[in-house]
N, C-alpha and C positions, 0 to 999 in steps of 0.2 A: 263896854260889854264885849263885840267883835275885839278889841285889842288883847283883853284877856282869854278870850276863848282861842286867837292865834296862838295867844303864849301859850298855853294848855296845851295843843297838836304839839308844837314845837316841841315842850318836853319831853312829851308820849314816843314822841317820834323818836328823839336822842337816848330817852331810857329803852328803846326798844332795842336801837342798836349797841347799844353801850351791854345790855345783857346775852345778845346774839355771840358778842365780840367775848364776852367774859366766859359761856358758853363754848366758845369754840377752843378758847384758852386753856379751860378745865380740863378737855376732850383730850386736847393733842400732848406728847411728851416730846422735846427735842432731843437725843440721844447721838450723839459725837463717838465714832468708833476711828480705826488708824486711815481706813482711805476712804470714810464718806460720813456725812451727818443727814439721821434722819427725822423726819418729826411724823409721828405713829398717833393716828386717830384708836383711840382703847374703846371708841363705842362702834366704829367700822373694823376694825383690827386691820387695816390695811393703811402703809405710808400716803399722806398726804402731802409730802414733801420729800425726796432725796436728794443731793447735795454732793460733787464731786469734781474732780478733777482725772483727765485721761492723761496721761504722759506718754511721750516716748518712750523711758525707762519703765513706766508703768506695762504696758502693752508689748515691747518690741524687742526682749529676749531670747538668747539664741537657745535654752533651754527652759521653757516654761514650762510650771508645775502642771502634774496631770489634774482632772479636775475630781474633785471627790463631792459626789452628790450628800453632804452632809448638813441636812436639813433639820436646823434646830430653832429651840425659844432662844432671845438677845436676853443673855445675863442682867443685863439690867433693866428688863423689862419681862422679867419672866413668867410671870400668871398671864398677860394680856396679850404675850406672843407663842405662851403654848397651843400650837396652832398643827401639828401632825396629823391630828387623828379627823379633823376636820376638813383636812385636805383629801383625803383619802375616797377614793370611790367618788370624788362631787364632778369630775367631769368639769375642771378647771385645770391650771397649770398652776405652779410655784411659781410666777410671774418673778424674776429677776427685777429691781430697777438698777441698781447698779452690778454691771455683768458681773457674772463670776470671770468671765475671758479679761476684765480688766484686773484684775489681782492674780495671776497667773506667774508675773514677774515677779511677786512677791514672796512673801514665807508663808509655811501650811498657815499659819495661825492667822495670818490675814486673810488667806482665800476664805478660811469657816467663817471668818465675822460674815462675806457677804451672801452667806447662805442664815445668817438669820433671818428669822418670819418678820423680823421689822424691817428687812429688806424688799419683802417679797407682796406681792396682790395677785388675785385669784383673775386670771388672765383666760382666757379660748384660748383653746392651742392653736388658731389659725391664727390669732394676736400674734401670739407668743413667741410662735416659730416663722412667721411671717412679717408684716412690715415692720414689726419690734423690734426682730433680730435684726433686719436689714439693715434700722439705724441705729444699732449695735456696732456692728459692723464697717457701718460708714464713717461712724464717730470714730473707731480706731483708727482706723486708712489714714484718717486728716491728722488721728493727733501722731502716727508715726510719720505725716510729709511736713506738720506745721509743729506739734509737738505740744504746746498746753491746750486744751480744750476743755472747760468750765460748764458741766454740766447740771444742769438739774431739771428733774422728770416727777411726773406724782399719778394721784389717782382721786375722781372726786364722782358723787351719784351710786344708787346702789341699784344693781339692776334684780339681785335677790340673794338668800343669805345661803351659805352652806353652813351650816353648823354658823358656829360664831361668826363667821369671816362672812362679812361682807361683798358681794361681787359689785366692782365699779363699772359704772355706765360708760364714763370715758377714761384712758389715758394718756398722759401727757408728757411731751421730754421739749426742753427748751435746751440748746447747746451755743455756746461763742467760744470761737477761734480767738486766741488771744492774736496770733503774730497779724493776722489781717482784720483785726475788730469784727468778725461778722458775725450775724448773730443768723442761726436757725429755728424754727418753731414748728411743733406737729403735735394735732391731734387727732386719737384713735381711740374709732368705740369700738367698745369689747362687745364682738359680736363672733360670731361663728362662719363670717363671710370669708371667702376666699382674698387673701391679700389681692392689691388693689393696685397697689405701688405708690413708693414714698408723696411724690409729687403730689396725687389725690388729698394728702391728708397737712400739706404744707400750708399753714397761716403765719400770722404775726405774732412778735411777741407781744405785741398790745392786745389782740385776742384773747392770749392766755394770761396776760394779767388782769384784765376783763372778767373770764372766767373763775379764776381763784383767787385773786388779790395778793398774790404773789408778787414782787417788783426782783426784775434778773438783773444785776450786778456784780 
């Protein structure tokens, strides 16, 4: 009797995660654009995954394009990333995950892909224009002294909705330096606090595979 009632939990157990997993499957889209691939939760409307690479040619052009704040839905996902009007007045930011400052060296038409909504989450501007940008910033520095740098950053928790959009409780950017194998990790909650400095927000990347089930390779 106990041998069967263990088997019983066991299954409960497995089917619970097995529908959790097929769940989250159903939710998320993976969507591949020219310098980054994202994967777009349609029930939060905010990336849970972004996916790129910094270059030196990417970043470190002697005449980069001016930047054009063209804030649209991703063509291929465009009922779930019609997301303007709900931006609008919420007292959030167009949260960048992959800079618009990284496709600068490229052509207009690559800088607009990283202004789509399946690029962007609803960010604090003290996020946003603080420790975000920083390692924004810092991630270019390194990939014009070391040159590839393999990024990927997301967003997971809602802390309340604006319109459709979801606002995330934390987010996250995991970076490796290809020439010296090193790997970086930070997580930041989206709050309204005064940047803090990078340092404060630096863990592992066991942490944040921990936290998302992410594995960075």
């Amino acid at each position: 009797m106990k041998k069967k009632i263990v088997l019983a939990l066991a299954l409960i157990a497995f089917l619970s995660i097995f529908v959790a997993l097929s769940l989250h499957a159903q939710d998320t889209v993976r969507i591949k654009h020219t310098n980054y691939t994202t994967v777009f939760s349609k029930s939060k409307h905010y990336p849970v995954l972004v996916e790129w690479w910094a270059t030196k040619a990417k970043v470190g052009c002697d005449k980069p394009l001016a930047r054009k704040d063209n804030f649209k839905p991703d063509p291929l996902l465009l009922t779930e990333t019609d997301l303007l009007e709900d931006y609008k007045g919420s007292g959030t930011d167009r949260g960048h995950m992959m800079p618009a400052a990284d496709n600068l060296c490229q052509t207009p038409e690559v800088q607009d892909e990283s202004f789509y909504f399946s690029n962007m989450a609803a960010q604090y501007h003290s996020l946003n224009a603080g420790d975000w940008k920083s390692l924004e910033v810092l991630t270019r520095s390194i990939a014009l002294e070391k040159d590839s740098v393999h990024v990927w950053c997301g967003n997971l928790g809602i802390v309340k909705r604006i319109g459709k959009v979801a606002v995330p409780q934390k987010c996250w950017k995991v970076i490796y330096v290809a020439k010296s194998t090193e790997y970086q990790a930070y997580i930041f909650s989206n709050t309204t606090d005064k940047p803090s400095g990078l340092l404060s927000h630096k863990v592992t990347v066991d942490d944040i595979t921990k936290l998302t089930g992410f594995k960075f390779k």
